[in-house]
C-alpha positions in Angstrom: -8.9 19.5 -11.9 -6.4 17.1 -10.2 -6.5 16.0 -6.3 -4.2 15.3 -4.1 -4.5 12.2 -1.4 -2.0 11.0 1.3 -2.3 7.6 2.8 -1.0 6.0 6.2 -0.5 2.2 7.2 0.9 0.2 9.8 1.3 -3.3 10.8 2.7 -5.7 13.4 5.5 -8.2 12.3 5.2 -11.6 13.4 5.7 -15.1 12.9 3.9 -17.5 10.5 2.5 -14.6 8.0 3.8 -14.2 4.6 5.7 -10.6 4.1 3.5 -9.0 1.2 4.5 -5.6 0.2 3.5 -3.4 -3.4 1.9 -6.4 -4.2 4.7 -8.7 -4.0 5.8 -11.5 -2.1 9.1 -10.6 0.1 11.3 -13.6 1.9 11.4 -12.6 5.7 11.4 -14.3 8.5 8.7 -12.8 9.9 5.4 -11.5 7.8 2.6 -8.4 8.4 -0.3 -9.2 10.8 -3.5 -8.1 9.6 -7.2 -9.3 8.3 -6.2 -9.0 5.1 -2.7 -10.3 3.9 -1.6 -7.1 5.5 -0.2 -5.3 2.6 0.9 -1.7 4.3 2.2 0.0 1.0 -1.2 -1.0 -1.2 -2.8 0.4 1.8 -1.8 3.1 2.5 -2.2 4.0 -1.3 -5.5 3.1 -1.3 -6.0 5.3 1.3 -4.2 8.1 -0.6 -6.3 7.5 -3.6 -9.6 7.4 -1.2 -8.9 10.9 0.1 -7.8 12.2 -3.2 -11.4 11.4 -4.2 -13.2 12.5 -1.0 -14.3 8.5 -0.6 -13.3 8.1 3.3 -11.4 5.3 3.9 -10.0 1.9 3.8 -12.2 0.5 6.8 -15.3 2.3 5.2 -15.0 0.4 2.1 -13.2 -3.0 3.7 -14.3 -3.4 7.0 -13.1 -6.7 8.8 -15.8 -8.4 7.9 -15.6 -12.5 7.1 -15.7 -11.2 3.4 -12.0 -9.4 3.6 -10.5 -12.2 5.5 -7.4 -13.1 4.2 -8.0 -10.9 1.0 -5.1 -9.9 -1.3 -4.9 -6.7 -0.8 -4.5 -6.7 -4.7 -7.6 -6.8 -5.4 -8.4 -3.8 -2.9 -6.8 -1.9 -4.5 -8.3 -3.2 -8.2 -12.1 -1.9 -6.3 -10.9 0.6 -4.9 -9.5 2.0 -8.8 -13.7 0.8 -9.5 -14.6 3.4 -7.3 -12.3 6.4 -8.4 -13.1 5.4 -11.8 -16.7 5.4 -11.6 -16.6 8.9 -9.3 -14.9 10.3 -12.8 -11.1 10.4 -11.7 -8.0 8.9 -13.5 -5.0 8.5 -11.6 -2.5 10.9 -12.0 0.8 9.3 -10.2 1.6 7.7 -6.6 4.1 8.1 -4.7 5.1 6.2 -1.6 7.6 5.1 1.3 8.1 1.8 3.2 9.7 2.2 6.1 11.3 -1.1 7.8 14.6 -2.1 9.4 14.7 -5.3 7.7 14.5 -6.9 5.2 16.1 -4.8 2.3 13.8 -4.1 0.2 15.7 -2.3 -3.1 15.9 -5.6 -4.5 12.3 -5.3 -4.9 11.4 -2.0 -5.9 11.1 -2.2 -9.4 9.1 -5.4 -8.7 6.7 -3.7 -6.3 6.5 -0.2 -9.2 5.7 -2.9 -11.9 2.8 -4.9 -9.9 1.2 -1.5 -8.9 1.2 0.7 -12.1 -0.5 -2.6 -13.3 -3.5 -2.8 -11.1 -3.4 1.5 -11.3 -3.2 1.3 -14.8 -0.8 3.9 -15.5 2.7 3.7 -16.6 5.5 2.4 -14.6 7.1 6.1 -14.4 3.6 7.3 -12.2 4.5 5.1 -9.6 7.2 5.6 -7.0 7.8 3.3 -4.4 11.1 4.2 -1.7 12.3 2.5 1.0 13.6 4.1 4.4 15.1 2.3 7.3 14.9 4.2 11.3 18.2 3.5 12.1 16.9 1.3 14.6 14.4 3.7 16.3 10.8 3.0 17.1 8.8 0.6 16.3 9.9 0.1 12.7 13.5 0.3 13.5 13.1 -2.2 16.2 11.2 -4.3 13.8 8.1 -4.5 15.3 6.5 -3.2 12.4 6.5 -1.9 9.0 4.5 0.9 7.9 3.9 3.0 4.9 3.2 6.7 3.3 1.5 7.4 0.0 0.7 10.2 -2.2 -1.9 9.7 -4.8 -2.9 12.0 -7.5 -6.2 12.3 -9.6 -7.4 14.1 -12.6 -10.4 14.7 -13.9 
């Protein structure tokens, strides 16, 4: 049997907050503000691998409690693969989209696939990670925000 998942994240940009994205540390100006260390793409994947699994969601599992603060969202994701594991699934494959005006993130893509097929453990070639600017519309485009998409599949 295989299931499908999709997962949906935003955050604020602002000043004095590292810029964490797939896991990996980004140079910005400006980083994601959040309880956690505000990780959109791992997010939103762990969303995608929640529904996938019929396991609700991130705030279910995480809530903003004192013991999330400041969390990698790393090691979210590591118990969140716990829980898919232990409910019988492997992953299958992710794939996902940033989408932020600035900065460029292609540099860091193959970073980002790396990190995340790591903690997923799958191969490198089940994880996709894109990056989509807005053309300077919205929120994202006019960097207020960065948010993220994911698609997650598990087999069983």
């Amino acid at each position: 049997m295989i299931r499908f998942g999709i997962g949906y994240d935003v955050h604020k940009l602002v000043a004095n907050r590292k810029l964490i994205l797939g896991g990996v540390e980004v140079e910005h100006t400006l980083g994601l503000e959040a309880h956690s260390d505000g990780d959109v793409l791992i997010h939103a994947i762990i969303d995608a691998l929640l529904g996938a699994a019929t396991l609700g969601d991130i705030g279910q599992h995480f809530p903003m409690t004192p013991e999330f603060k400041n969390i990698s969202s790393v090691k979210l994701l590591e118990k969140t693969c716990e829980l898919i594991k232990a409910k019988g699934y492997s992953i299958g494959n992710v794939d996902s989209i940033i989408v932020a005006q600035r900065p460029k993130l292609a540099p860091h893509i193959l970073k980002m696939r790396e990190r995340l097929a790591k903690v997923l453990n799958v191969e490198v070639d089940a994880v996709s990670v894109k990056a989509k600017t807005e053309e300077g519309l919205g929120f994202t485009g006019t960097e207020q925000g960065i948010s993220a998409y994911a698609v997650a599949s598990l087999e069983k």
